[in-house]
C-alpha positions as a printed Julia matrix, in Angstrom:
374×3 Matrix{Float64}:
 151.29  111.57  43.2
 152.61  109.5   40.16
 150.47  108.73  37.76
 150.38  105.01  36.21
 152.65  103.57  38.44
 152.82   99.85  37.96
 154.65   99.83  41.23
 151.53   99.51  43.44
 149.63   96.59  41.94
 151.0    93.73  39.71
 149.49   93.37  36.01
 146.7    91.05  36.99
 145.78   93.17  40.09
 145.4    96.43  37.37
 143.8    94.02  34.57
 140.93   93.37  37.58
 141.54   97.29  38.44
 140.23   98.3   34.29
 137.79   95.59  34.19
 135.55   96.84  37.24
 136.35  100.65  36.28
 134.56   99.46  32.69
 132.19   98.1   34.76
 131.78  101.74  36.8
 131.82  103.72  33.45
 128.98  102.0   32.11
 126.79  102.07  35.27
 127.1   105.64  35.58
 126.56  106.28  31.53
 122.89  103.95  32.22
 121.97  106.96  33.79
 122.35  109.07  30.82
 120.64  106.46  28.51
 117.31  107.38  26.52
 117.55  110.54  28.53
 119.84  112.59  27.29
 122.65  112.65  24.38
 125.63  110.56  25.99
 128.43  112.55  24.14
 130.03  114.88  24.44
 130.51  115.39  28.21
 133.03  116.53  30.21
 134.69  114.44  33.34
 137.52  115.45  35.65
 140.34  113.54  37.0
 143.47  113.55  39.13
 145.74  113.87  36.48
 143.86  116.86  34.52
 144.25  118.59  38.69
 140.26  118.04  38.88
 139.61  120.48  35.99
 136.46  119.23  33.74
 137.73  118.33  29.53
 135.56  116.9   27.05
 135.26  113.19  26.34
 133.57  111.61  22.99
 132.9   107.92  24.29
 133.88  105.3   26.8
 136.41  104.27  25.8
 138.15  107.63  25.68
 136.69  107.66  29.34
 138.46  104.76  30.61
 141.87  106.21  28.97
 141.67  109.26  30.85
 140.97  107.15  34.3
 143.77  104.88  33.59
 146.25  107.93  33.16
 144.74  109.34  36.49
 145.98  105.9   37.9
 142.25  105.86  38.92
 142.42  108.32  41.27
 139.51  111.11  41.63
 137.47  110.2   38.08
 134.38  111.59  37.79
 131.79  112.19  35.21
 129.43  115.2   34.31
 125.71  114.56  34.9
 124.62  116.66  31.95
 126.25  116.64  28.06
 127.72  119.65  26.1
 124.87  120.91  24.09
 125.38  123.25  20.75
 125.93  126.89  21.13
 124.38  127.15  18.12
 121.73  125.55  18.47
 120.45  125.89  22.46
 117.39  127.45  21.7
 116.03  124.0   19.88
 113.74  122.03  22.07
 116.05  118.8   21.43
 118.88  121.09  22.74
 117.56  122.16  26.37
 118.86  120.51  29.34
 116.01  118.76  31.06
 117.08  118.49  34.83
 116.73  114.5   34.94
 119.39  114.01  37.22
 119.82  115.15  40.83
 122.88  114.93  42.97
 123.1   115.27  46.45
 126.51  115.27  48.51
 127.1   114.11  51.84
 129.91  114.31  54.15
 131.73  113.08  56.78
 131.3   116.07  59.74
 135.3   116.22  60.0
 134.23  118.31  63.67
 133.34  114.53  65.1
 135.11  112.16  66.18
 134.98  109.26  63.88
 132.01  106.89  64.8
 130.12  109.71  65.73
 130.55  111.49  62.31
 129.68  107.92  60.75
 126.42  107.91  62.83
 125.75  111.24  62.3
 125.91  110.6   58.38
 123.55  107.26  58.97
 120.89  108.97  59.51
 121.16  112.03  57.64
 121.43  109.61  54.87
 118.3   107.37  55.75
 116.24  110.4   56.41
 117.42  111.95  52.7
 116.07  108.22  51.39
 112.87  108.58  52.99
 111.75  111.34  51.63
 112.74  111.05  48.72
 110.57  108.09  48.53
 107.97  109.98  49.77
 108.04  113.17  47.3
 108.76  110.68  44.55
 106.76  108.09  45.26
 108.7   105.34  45.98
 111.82  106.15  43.94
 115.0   104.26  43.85
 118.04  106.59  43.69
 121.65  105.38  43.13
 123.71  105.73  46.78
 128.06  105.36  46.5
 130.51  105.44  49.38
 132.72  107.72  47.84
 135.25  107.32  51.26
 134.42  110.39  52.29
 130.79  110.03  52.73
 127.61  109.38  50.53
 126.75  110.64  46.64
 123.09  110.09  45.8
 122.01  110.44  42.3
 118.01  111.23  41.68
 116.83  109.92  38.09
 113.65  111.06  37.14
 111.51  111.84  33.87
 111.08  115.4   32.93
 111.31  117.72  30.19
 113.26  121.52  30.05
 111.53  123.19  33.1
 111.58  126.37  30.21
 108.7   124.98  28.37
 106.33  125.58  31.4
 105.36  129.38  31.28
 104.29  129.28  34.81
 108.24  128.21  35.81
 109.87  130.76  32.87
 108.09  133.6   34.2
 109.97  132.99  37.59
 112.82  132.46  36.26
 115.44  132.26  33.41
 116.93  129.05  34.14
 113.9   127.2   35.83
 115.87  123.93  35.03
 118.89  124.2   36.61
 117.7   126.38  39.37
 115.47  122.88  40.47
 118.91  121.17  40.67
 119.17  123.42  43.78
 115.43  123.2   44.92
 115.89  119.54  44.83
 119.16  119.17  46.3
 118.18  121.45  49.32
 114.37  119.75  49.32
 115.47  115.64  49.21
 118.67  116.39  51.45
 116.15  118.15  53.91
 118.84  120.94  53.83
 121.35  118.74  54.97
 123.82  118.65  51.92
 127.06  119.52  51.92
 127.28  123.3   52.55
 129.84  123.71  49.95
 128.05  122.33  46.7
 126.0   124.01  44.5
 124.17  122.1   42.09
 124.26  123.21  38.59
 124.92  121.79  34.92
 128.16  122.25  35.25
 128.95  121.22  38.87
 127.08  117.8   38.94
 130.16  115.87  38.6
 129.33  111.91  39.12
 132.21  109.47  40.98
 132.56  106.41  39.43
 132.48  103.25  40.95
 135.67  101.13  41.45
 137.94  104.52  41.31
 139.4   106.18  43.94
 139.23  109.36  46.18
 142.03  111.16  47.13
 140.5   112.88  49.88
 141.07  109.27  51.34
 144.28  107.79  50.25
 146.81  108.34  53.11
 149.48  105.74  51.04
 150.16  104.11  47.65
 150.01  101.1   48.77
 146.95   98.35  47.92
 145.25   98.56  50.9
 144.75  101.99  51.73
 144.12  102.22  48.04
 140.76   99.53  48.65
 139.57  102.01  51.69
 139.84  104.8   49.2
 137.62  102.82  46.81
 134.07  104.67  45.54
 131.39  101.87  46.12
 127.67  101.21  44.69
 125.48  101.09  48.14
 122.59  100.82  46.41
 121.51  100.74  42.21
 118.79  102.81  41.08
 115.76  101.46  39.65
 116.01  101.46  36.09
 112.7   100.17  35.41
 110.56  102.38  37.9
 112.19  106.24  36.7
 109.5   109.09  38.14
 108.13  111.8   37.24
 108.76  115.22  38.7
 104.82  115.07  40.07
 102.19  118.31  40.12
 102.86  118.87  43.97
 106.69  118.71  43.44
 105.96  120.94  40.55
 103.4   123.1   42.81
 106.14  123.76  45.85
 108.84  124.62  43.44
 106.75  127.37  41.77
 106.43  128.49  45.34
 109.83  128.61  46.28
 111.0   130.3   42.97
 107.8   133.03  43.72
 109.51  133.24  47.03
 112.89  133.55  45.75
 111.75  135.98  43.39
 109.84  138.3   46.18
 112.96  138.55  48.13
 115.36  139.45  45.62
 112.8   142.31  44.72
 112.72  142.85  48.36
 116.08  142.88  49.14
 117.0   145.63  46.32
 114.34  147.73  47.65
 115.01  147.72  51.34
 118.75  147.08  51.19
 119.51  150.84  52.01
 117.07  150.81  54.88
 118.58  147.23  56.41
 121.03  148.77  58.49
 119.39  151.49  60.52
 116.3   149.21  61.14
 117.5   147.55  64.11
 114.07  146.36  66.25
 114.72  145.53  70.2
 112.87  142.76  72.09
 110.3   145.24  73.28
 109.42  145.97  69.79
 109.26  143.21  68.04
 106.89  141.7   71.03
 104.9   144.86  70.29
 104.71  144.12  66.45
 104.49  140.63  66.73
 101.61  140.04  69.45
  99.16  139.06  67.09
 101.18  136.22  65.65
 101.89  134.86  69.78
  98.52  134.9   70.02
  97.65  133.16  67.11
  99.9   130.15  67.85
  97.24  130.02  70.7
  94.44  130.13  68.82
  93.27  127.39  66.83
  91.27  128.25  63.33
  88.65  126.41  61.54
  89.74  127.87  57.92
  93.02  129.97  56.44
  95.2   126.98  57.57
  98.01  126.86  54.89
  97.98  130.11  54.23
  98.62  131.27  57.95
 101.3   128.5   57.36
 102.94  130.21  54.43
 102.64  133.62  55.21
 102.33  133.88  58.73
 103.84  131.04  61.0
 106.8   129.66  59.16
 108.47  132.99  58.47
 107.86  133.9   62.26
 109.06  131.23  63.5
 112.1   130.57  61.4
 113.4   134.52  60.6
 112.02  136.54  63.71
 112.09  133.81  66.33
 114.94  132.14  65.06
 113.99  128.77  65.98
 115.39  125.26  64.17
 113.53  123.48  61.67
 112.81  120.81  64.93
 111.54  123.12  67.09
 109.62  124.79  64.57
 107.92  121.64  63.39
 106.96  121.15  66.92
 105.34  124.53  67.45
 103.37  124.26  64.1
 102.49  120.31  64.22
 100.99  121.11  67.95
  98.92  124.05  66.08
  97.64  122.37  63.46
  96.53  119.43  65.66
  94.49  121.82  67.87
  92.76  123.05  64.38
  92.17  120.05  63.29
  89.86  119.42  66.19
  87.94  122.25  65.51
  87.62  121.18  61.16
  88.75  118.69  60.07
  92.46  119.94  57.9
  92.65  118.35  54.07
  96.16  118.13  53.53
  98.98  116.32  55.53
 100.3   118.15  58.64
 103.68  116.57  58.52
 104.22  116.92  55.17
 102.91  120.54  54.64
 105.27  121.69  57.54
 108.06  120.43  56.2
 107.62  121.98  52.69
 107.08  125.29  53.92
 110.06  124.82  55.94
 112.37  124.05  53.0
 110.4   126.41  50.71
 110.89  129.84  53.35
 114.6   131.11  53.31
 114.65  134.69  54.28
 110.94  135.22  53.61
 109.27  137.46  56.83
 105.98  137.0   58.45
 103.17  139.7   56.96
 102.19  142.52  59.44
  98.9   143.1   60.61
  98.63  145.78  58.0
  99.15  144.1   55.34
  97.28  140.89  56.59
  93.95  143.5   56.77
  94.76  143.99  53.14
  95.46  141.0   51.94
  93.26  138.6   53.7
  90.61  140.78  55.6
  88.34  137.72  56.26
  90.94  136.05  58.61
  92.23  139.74  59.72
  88.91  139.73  61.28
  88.29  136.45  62.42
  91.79  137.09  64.47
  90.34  140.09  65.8
């Protein structure tokens, strides 16, 4: 590609071209704004072969996207802090914004990829309305399928012990949790949120991943769009239950990593047929059968979800079925104080490669419902 090549648009067509860019720049920064320092930050572009540099203000900003001939401009969601001073409270990134990536399923045909998208989109929007309480993210085209960008109100996930106990970066591990959570694990498979990664299109440029010619009009189908604006004037906070179910999934991430250097020299030899594991796993068939006044959530947690996901192997659909279906039949026996739907679905997102107790452990851990089963 040649960069700033007047040949493709005449000067009022690029005049037009920097004016809505501007226009981009500045939207994008208003997410930044009484939230974090707005310089410096880095952004990539075409020209600099999508490798991040540091800017010092806008206008430096819409230089470097003019050079790029507009093509593949994006900013970082998060400023360069001070080595020498990141242990300052001032200084610690506070995960305030949340990026999710969507993308076109290039295995589709077309329309079918498109509808496909639709709804993975819609459903994304939904709950993060839900989990934030009627939040307003920001939704682009980018071309190639759908950014969404999360603002909320929080401060450095460090400054909570329960979190920095868990973990040593408890803020920019919740870029993941709440990529993986809103997205309902739909996200594109090859991003991985972090500080450094959360690179933001701006609106009115172009992607490349979408330009099949130079010329004006398959530049304008290249063109990264504003779907939707978020609401600047209604910014949530990360809530207690949000809070709660990431504390559980870091506990969760943290048992398997101590579980996984423990047992990783015993993985390979310990290689279960069906016969066995319908021998070891009885009790947990016959629980799905048997509806439970009490212990609820926590046969949920530690019982049902794992089995169903990481022994049974079924999909997050099927397995909502099975468990929904359970919990129904309890609740007819006492009444059940949380939501169904909504429980299920966080211990879905929350269980990764977690596995269901045994009955041993289950008579040590919880011998009240070890012998209510029994």
């Amino acid at each position: 590609m040649i960069f700033g090549n007047n040949d493709c648009t005449n000067n009022h067509s690029k005049k037009e071209r920097i004016k809505k860019v501007k226009e981009g720049i500045d939207f994008i920064l208003s997410h930044f704004e009484g939230r974090q320092q707005l310089f410096p930050r880095k952004i990539s572009t075409a020209f600099s072969n999508n490798g991040q540099f540091t800017v010092y203000n806008k206008e430096q900003i819409l230089n470097e996207c003019i050079k790029a001939d507009f093509m593949d401009c994006r900013i970082n969601a998060y400023p360069v802090l001070d080595k020498n001073d990141c242990l300052s409270y001032s200084n610690i990134q506070s995960p305030n914004i949340i990026f999710i990536d969507f993308d076109l399923d290039k295995s589709l045909p077309y329309q079918k990829a498109i509808t496909k998208l639709e709804k993975t989109k819609n459903r994304s929007i939904q709950t993060i309305k839900e989990r934030l309480i009627g939040s307003q993210p920001t939704i682009l085209w980018t071309g190639n399928g759908y950014h969404i960008y999360i603002v909320i109100n929080t401060r450095p996930l460090e400054l909570i012990k329960e979190l920095s106990e868990l973990s040593k970066n408890p803020s920019e591990e919740f870029l993941r949790y709440a990529e993986l959570t809103f997205s309902n694990k739909k996200k594109d498979s090859s991003h991985n949120s972090s500080f450094k990664s959360s690179l933001l299109r701006i609106p009115y440029t172009f992607n490349s991943k979408n330009l099949l010619t130079n010329n004006e009009n398959d530049r304008e189908k290249a063109e990264v769009s504003i779907v939707q604006k978020f609401d600047n004037d209604n910014i949530k906070p990360i809530n207690i239950k949000l809070l709660r179910d990431y504390r559980l999934w870091l506990a969760d991430d943290d048992l398997l990593r101590k579980k996984k250097k423990k047992n990783s020299r015993l993985k390979s030899c310990n290689i279960i047929d069906k016969k066995d594991l319908a021998k070891k796993y009885f009790w947990i068939e016959r629980l799905l059968q048997t509806p439970l006044p009490c212990f609820r959530r926590y046969c949920l947690y530690r019982i049902l979800v794992p089995y169903l996901v990481n022994v049974r192997k079924l999909n997050d659909e099927e397995c909502f079925g099975v468990l929904k279906k359970w919990l129904e039949k309890c609740n007819n026996i006492s009444i059940i104080p949380f939501n169904i739907e909504s429980e299920i679905k966080t211990r879905l997102n929350g269980v990764k490669d977690y596995e269901p107790l045994s009955l041993y452990k289950l008579r040590k851990e919880n011998s009240e419902l070890y012998h209510l089963l029994n």
